[in-house]
C-alpha positions as CSV (number, residue, x, y, z in Angstrom):
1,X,284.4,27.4,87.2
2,X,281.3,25.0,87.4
3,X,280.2,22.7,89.9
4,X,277.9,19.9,89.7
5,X,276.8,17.3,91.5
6,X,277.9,13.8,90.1
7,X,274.6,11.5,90.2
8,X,274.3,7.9,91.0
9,X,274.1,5.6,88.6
10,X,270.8,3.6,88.5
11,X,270.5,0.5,87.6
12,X,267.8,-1.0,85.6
13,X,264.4,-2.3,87.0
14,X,264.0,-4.6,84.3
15,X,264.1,-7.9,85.3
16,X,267.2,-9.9,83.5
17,X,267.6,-13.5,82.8
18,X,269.9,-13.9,85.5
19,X,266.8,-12.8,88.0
20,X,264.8,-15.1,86.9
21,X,266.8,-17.8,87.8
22,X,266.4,-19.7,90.9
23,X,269.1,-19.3,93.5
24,X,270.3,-19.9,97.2
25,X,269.4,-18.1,99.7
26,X,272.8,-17.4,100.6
27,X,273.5,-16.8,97.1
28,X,270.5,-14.0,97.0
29,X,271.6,-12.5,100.3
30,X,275.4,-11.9,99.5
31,X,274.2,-10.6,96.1
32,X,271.5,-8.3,97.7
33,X,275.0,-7.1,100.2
34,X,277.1,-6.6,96.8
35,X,274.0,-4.3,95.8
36,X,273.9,-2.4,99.0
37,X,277.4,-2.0,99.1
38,X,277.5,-0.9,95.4
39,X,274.8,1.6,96.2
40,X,276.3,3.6,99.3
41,X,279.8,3.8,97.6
42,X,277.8,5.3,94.5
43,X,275.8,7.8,97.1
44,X,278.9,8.8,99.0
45,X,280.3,9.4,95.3
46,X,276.9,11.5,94.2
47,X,277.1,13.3,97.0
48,X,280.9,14.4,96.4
49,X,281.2,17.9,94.5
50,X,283.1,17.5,91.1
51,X,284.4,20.6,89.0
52,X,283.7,20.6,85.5
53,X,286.8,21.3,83.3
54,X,285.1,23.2,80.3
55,X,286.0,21.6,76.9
56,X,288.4,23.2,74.9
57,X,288.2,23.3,71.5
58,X,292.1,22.5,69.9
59,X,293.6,25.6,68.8
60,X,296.0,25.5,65.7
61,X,299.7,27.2,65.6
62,X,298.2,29.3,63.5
63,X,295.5,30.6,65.3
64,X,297.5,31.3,68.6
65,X,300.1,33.5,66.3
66,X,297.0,35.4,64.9
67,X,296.0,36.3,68.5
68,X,300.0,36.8,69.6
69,X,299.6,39.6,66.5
70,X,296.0,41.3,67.6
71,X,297.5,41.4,70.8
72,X,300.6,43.0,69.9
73,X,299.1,45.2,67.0
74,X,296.9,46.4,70.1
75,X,299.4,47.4,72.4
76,X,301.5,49.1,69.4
77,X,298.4,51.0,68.2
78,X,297.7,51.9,71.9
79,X,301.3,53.1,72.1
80,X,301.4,55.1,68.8
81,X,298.1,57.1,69.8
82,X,299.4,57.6,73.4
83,X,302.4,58.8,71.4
84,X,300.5,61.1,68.8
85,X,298.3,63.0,71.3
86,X,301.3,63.6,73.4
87,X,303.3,64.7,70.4
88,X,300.3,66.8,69.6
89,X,299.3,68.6,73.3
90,X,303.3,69.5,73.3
91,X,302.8,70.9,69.9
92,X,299.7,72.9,71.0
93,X,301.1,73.9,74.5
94,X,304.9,75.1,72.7
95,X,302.4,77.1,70.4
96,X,300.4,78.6,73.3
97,X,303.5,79.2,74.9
98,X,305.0,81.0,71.8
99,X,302.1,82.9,71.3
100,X,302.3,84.2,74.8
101,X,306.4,85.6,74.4
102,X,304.7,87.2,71.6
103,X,302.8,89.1,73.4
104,X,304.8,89.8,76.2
105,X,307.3,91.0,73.8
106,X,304.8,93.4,71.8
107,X,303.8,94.8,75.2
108,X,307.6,95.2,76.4
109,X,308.4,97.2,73.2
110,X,305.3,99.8,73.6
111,X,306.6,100.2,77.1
112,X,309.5,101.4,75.5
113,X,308.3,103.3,73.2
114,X,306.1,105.2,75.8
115,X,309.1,105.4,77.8
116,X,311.2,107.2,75.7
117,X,308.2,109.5,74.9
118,X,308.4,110.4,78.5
119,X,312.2,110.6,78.7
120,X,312.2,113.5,75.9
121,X,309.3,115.1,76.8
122,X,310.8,115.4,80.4
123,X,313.9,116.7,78.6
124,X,312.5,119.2,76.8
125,X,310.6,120.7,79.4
126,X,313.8,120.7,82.1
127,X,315.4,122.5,78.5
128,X,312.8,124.8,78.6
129,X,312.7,125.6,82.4
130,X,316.3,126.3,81.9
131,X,315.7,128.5,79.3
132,X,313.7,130.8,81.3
133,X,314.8,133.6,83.4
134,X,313.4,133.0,86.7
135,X,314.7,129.6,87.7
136,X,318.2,130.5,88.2
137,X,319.7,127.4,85.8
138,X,321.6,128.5,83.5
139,X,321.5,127.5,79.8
140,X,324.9,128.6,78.4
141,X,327.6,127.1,79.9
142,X,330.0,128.0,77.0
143,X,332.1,130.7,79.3
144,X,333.0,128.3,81.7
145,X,334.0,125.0,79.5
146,X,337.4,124.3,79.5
147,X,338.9,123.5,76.5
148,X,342.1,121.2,76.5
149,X,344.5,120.8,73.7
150,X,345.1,117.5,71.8
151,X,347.6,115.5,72.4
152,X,350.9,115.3,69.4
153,X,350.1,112.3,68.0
154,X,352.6,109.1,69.0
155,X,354.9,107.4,66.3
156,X,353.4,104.3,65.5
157,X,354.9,101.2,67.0
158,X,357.7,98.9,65.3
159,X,356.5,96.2,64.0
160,X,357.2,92.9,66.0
161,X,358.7,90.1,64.0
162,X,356.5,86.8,64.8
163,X,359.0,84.2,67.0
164,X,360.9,81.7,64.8
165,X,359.1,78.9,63.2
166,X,360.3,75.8,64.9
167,X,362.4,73.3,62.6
168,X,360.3,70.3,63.4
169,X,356.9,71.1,62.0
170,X,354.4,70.0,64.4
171,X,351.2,67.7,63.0
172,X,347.8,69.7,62.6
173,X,345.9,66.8,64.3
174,X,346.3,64.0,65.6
């Protein structure tokens, strides 16, 4: 806001018609009083500090809607880009994240496929220590397998007759 200092207001030094007129004494004294008077109420006035109101220009309806819009068409464009990069890092970070089970899942499935490498080459060479003479396993095992008979297969089972239907069908649905 601005400040100013109001001024006094001067009065003319021209001489008027009414100066040149003769007068009292009195007359000129109580007139030369008014003029003191006058000019300490208009110094204690300049000496008061005024704010200036800035002038406003009149704004039309129509204008103020305009700037209601920009405002508005601001905040939604604001919005809608906050919105589209956030759409877009959760795009790009699902992606990233995608692209990372990926891998972990490639890697998981060569581990197994190295494992079961391992697994049968470990088997074949316990097959082959067993097949040698020295260790003391045996490999044959056919003389001491037990063999059991099947059991006579069972009649098969009566068929079982579903309960009776009730006699008041109930609704499907309610």
């Amino acid at each position: 806001m601005t400040y100013a200092l109001r001024s006094a207001s001067v009065a003319s030094e021209r001489p008027s018609a009414r100066s040149s007129r003769v007068a009292s004494l009195d007359a000129a004294r109580q007139v030369q009083r008014s003029r003191r008077r006058r000019s300490s109420v208009a110094e204690a006035a300049a000496s008061r500090v005024v704010p200036l109101q800035p002038k406003t220009p009149a704004v039309s309806e129509e204008v103020r809607g305009l700037a209601r819009l920009r405002r508005v068409t601001a905040a939604l464009s604001a919005t809608l880009a906050a919105t589209t990069l956030a759409v877009y890092g959760s795009t790009v970070y699902a992606q990233h994240r995608w692209n990372q089970a990926s891998s972990d899942l490639d890697r998981l499935r060569e581990d197994e496929r190295q494992l079961t490498i391992a697994t049968e080459a470990l088997r074949q060479q316990v097959l082959e220590l067993a097949a040698s003479e020295n260790t003391g396993l045996d490999a044959s095992i056919s003389d001491r397998a037990v063999y059991l008979d099947p059991a006579p297969p069972r009649p098969p089972a009566p068929a079982t007759t579903p309960a009776s239907e009730p006699s008041v069908p109930f609704p499907s649905a309610y």
